[in-house]
C-alpha positions as CSV (number, residue, x, y, z in Angstrom):
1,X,142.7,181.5,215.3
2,X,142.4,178.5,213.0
3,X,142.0,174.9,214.4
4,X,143.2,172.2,212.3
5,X,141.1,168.9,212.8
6,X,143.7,165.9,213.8
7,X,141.1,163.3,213.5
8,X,139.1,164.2,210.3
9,X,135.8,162.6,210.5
10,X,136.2,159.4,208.0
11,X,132.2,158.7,205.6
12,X,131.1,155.7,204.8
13,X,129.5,155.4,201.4
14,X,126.9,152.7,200.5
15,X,128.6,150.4,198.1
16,X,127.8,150.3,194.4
17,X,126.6,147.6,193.3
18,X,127.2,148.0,188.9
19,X,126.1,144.8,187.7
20,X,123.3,144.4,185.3
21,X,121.1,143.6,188.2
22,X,121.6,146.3,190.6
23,X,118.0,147.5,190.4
24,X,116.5,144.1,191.1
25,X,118.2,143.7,194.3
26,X,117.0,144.1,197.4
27,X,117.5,147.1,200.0
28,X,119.0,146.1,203.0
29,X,115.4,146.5,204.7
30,X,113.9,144.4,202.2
31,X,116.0,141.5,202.8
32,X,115.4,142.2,206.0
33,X,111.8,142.2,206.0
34,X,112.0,139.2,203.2
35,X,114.7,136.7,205.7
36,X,111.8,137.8,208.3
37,X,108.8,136.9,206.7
38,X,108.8,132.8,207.2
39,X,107.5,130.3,209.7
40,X,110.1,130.0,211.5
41,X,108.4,129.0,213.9
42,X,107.8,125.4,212.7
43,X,111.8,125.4,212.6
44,X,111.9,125.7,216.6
45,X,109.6,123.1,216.5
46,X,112.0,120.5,214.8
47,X,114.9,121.4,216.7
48,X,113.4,121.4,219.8
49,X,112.4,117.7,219.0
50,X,116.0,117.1,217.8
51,X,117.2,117.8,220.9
52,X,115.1,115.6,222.5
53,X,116.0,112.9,220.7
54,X,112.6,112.4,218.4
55,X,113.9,113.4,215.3
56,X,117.1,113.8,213.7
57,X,118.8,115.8,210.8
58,X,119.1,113.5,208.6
59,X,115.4,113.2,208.3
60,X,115.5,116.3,206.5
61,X,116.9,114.9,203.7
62,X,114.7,111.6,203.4
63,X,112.3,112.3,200.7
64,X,115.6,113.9,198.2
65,X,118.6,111.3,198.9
66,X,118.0,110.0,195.5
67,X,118.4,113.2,193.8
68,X,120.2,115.4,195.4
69,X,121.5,114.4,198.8
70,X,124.0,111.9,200.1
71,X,122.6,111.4,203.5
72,X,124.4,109.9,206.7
73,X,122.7,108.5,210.2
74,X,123.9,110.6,212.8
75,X,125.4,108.2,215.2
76,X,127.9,107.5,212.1
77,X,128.5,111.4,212.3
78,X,129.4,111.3,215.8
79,X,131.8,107.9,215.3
80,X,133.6,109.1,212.4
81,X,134.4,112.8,213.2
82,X,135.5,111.8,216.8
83,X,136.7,107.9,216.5
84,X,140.6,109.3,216.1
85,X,140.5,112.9,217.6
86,X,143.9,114.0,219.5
87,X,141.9,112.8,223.2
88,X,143.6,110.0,223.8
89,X,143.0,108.6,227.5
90,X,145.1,110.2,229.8
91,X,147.9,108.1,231.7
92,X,147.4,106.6,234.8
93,X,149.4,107.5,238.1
94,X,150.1,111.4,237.2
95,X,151.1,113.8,239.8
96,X,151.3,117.4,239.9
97,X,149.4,119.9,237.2
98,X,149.2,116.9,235.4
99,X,147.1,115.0,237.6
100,X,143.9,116.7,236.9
101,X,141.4,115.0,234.7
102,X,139.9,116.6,231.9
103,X,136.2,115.3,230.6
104,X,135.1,116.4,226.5
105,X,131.5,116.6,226.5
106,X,129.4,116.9,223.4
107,X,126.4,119.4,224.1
108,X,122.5,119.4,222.2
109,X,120.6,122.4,223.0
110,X,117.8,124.1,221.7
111,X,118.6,127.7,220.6
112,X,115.0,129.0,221.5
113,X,115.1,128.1,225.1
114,X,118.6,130.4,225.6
115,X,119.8,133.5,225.7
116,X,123.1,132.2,223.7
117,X,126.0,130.6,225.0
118,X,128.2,132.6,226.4
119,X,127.3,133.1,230.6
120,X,125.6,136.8,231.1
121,X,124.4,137.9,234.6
122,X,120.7,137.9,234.5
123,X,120.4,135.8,231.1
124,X,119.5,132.3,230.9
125,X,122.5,130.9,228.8
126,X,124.0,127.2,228.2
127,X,127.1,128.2,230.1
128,X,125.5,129.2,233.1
129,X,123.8,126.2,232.9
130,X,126.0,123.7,232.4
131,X,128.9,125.5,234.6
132,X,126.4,125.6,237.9
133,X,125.0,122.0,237.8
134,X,128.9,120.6,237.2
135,X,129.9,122.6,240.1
136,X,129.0,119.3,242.4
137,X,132.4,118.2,240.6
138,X,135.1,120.8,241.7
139,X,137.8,119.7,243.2
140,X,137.9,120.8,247.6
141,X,140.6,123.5,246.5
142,X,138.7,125.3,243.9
143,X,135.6,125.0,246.4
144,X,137.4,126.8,249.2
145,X,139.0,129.8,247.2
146,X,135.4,130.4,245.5
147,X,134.1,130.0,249.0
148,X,136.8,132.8,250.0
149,X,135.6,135.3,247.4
150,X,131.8,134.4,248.0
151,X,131.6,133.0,244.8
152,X,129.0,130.2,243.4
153,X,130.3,126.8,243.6
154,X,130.4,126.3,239.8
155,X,132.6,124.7,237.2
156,X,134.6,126.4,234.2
157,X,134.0,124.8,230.8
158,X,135.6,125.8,227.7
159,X,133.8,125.3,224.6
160,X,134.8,124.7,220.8
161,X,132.4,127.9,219.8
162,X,130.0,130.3,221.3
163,X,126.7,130.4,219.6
164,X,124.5,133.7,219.8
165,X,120.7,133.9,220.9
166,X,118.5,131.4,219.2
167,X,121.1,129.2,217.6
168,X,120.8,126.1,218.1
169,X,123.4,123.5,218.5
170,X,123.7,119.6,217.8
171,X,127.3,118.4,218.8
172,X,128.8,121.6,220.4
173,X,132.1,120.4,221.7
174,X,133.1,121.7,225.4
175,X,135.6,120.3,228.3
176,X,135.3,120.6,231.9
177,X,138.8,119.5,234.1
178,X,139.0,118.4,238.0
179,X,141.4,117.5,240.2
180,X,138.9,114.6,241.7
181,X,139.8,111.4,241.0
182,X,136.3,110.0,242.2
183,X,134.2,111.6,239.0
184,X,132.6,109.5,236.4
185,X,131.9,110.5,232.9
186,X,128.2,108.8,233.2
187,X,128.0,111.2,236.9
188,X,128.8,114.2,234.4
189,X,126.1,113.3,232.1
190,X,123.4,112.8,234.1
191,X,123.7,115.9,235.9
192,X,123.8,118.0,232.8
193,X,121.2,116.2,231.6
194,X,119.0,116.8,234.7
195,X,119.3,120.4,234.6
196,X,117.1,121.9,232.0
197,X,115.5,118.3,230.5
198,X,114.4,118.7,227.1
199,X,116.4,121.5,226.2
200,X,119.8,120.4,227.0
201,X,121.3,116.8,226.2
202,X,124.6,115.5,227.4
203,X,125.1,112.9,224.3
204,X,128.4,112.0,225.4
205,X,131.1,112.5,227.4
206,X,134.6,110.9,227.8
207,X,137.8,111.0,229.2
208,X,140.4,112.8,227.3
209,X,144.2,114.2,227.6
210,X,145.1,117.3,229.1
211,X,146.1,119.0,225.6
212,X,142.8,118.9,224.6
213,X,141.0,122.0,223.9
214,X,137.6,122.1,222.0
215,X,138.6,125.6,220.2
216,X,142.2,125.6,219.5
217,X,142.4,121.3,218.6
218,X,139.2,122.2,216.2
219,X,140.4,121.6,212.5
220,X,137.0,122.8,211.0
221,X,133.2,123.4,212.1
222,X,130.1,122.5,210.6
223,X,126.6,124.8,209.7
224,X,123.3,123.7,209.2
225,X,120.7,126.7,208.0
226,X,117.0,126.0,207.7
227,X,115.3,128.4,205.3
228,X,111.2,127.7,205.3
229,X,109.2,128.4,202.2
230,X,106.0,130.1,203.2
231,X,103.5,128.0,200.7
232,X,101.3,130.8,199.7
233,X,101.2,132.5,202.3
234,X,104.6,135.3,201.8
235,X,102.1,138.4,200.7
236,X,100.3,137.9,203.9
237,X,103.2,137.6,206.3
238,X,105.4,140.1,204.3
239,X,102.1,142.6,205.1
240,X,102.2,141.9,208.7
241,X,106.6,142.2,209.1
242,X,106.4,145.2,207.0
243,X,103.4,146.9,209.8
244,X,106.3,145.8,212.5
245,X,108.9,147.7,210.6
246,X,106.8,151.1,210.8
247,X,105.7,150.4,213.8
248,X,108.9,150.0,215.5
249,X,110.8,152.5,213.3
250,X,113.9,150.2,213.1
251,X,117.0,152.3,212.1
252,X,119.5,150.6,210.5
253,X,123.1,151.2,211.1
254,X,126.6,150.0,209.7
255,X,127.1,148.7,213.2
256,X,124.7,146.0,212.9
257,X,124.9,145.5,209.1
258,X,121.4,147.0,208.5
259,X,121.2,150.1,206.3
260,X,117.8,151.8,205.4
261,X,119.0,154.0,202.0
262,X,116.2,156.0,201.3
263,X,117.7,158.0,198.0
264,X,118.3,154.4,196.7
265,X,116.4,154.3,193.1
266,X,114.0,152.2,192.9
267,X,112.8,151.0,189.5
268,X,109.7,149.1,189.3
269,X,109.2,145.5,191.0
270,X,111.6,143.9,192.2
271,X,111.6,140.0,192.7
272,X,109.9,137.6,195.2
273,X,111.2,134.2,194.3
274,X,114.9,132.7,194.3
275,X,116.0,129.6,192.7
276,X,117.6,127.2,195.0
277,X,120.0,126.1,192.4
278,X,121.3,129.1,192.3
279,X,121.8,129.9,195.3
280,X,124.2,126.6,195.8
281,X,126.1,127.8,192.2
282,X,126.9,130.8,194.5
283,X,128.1,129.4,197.8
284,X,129.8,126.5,195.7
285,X,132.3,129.1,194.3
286,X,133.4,129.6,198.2
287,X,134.9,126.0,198.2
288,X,138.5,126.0,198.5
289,X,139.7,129.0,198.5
290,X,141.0,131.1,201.9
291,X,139.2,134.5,201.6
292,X,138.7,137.5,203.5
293,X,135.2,137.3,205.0
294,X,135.5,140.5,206.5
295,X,132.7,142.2,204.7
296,X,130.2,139.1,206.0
297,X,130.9,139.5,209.5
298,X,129.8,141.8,212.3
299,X,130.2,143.0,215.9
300,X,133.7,142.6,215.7
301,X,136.5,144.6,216.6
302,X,138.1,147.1,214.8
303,X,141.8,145.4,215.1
304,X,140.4,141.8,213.3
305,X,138.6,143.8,210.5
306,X,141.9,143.3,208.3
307,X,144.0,140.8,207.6
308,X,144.4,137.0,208.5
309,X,141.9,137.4,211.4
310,X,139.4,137.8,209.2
311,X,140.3,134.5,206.9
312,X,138.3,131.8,206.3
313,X,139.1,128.5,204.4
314,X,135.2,127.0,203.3
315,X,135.5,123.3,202.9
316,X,131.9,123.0,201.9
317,X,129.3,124.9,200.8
318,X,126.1,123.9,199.2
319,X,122.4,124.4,199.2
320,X,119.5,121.8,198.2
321,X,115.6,121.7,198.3
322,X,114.6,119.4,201.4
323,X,111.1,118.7,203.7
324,X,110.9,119.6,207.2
325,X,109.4,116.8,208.6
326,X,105.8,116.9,210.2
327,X,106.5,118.1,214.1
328,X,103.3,118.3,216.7
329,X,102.8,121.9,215.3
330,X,101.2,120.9,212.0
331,X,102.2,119.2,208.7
332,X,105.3,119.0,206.6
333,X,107.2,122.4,205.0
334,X,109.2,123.1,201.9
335,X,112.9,124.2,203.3
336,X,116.0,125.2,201.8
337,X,119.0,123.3,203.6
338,X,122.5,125.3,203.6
339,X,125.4,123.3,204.5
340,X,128.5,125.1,205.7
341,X,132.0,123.8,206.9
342,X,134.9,125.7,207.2
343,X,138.0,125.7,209.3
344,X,136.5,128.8,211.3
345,X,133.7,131.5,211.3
346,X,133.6,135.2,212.0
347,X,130.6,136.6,214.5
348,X,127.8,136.6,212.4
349,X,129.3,134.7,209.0
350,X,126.6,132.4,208.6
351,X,123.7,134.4,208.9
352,X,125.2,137.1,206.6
353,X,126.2,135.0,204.4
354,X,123.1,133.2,204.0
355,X,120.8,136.5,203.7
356,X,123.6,137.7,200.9
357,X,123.6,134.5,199.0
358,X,119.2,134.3,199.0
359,X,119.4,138.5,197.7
360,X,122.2,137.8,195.2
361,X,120.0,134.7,193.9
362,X,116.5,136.9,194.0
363,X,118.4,139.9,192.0
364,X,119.6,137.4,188.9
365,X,123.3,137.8,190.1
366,X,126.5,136.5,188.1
367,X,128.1,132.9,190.3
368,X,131.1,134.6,191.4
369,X,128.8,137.6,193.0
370,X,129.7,136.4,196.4
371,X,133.3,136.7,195.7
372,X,133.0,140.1,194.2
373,X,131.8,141.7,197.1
374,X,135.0,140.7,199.1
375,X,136.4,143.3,197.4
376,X,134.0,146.0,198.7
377,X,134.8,148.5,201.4
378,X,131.6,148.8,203.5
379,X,129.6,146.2,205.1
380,X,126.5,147.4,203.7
381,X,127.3,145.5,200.6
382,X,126.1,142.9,202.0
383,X,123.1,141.3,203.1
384,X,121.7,141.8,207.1
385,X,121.8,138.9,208.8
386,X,119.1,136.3,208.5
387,X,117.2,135.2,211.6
388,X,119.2,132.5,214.2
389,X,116.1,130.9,214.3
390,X,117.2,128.6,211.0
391,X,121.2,128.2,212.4
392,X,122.5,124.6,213.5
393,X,125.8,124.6,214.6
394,X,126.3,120.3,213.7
395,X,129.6,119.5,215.2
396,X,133.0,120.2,215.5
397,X,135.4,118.1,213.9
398,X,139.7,117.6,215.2
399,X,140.6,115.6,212.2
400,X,141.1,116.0,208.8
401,X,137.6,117.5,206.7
402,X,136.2,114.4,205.1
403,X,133.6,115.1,203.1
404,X,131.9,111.6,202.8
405,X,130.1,113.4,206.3
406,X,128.3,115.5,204.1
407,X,124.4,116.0,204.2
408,X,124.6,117.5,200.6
409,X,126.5,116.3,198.0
């Protein structure tokens, strides 16, 4: 008796790359060994003082404002992008589900120290930290139904973005509403700022309407990506990432945008160096245009892998040559800077984007590379994604993209 097959097993092919170039570029696990090979290290070390208040990011740009960079103190950042949001003060003498007060607070926290964002059981994230120590502020209500259900006594905040493991974060935008009328915005910040010290820093937080809503009010978001040059030293650390690959036997799958292609040809050596010109003559073609980023992202669902779930409008995109300053680690290091803005980002965007744009740049590619590839069918076109380690998410901004705010002109 013959079966037919109702759901015919659908293949995936690697995507051909037919450019001049395609034999200088880069298998998937040699970006990935490449984006790996860097101390990355010394860019923990400079965030982790950011947080704490000892250095900022504009003092990455210092040494090049006269050549490349239009640089901005970052208390000017925080003024202008939040001077004339939509979080007007809320009236006074409101009663009803209109008489709860909501507070926007703008979060620092060093990537390294957490397990992410988003609140797991087990996992030491910003949300479960923030959400336990504001649960001193929840209203008698809330208290007693959570008491009911033999639940912590802990707060719900909603934030503008959720960053993954090892990003870190400079303004993250997140709100927090009670129904007490006795709660200060100075109580607020204290208490976040008592609970993990040194890795998490309230640097604001204010009264604001009850339409508010750090997400769906966002008009655009803002990347930073730190990519550390290695000074001399890439043979040796290449060596060493290339013992962990063997070691581990990493398999890499279309799930996770790693692909290990074993029949791919190779012919002779490919190339070690980029240019950081051209990698900003490739992200700059991004500007202006609302694309399909589709084949950049991953981990997401089936149902937002077409259409306008998967469309982006980049503001800004640019790369320059910068100095990470000297941190307690050791002495100063060549970085490339990547500055993204754009009115939203896919799971993963940056960091594929990012490893794409430094491959495309290695391989010789044509500018409008990065735009060709939105036109392939399979992920594995692109780039894995390149450590969190180097990922700043700036800020958040609800009014219209200016960009005079700009670290890189």
């Amino acid at each position: 008796m013959e079966t037919t097959e109702t759901n015919p097993r659908k293949d995936y092919f690697q995507y051909a790359h037919n450019d001049s170039c395609k034999f200088s570029r880069w298998t998937a696990k040699e970006c990935y060994q490449y984006m790996s090979a860097r101390p990355w290290q010394k860019v923990n070390d400079f965030y982790a003082e950011m947080v704490q208040g000892r250095v900022s990011l504009s003092d990455l740009f210092r040494k090049e404002l006269l050549q490349t960079c239009a640089v901005h103190d970052d208390t000017e950042i925080i003024e202008d992008i939040h001077e004339n949001d939509i979080d007007s003060a809320p009236a006074k003498d409101r009663t009803g589900r209109w008489a709860r007060v909501t507070f926007k607070v703008l979060l620092s926290y060093h990537g390294g120290s957490f397990q992410g964002w988003q609140k797991q059981p087990g996992l030491n994230t910003v949300q479960g930290i923030v959400e336990r120590s504001l649960g001193k502020f929840v209203d008698e209500k809330k208290t007693q139904l959570l008491n009911e259900k033999n639940l912590p006594i802990e707060g719900c905040v909603v934030v503008a973005g959720r960053t993954d493991k090892g990003v870190t974060a400079f303004q993250q935008v997140c709100s927090f509403y009670t129904w007490r009328k006795d709660v200060k915005p100075q109580d607020i910040k204290s208490t976040i700022n008592d609970a993990a010290p040194g890795k998490i820093n309230a640097i604001s937080v204010t009264e604001v309407s009850r339409e508010f809503h750090p997400n769906f009010s966002a008009k655009w978001r803002r990347y930073l990506y730190v990519f550390p040059f290695n000074d001399g030293k890439e043979a040796e650390l290449s060596s060493q990432v290339e013992k962990d690959l063997n070691e581990h036997d990493y398999t890499f799958t279309l799930d996770n945008g790693l692909h290990d292609d074993k029949d791919q040809i190779e012919a002779g050596n490919k190339p070690t160096r980029f240019e950081v010109s051209k990698v900003n003559q490739l992200l700059s073609q991004l500007e202006g245009k609302l694309l399909s980023y589709k084949m950049f992202a991953r981990d997401t669902k089936a149902s937002r892998n077409v259409g306008p779930p998967t469309e982006c409008f980049v503001f800004h995109a640019r790369a320059t040559e910068a100095i990470l300053p000297c941190t307690q680690a050791g002495s100063e290091t060549k970085i490339m800077c990547i500055e993204l803005v754009a009115n939203r980002f896919l799971r993963k965007m940056v960091r594929v984007l990012v490893a794409t744009a430094v491959r495309e740049a290695a391989a010789g590619a044509e500018e409008d590379a990065l735009l060709k590839l939105m036109d392939a069918t399979c992920r594995r076109a692109t780039a894995p994604p390149s450590p969190p380690d180097g990922l700043c998410l700036v800020d958040v901004g609800y009014t219209d993209f200016d960009k005079k705010i700009c670290f890189i002109s």
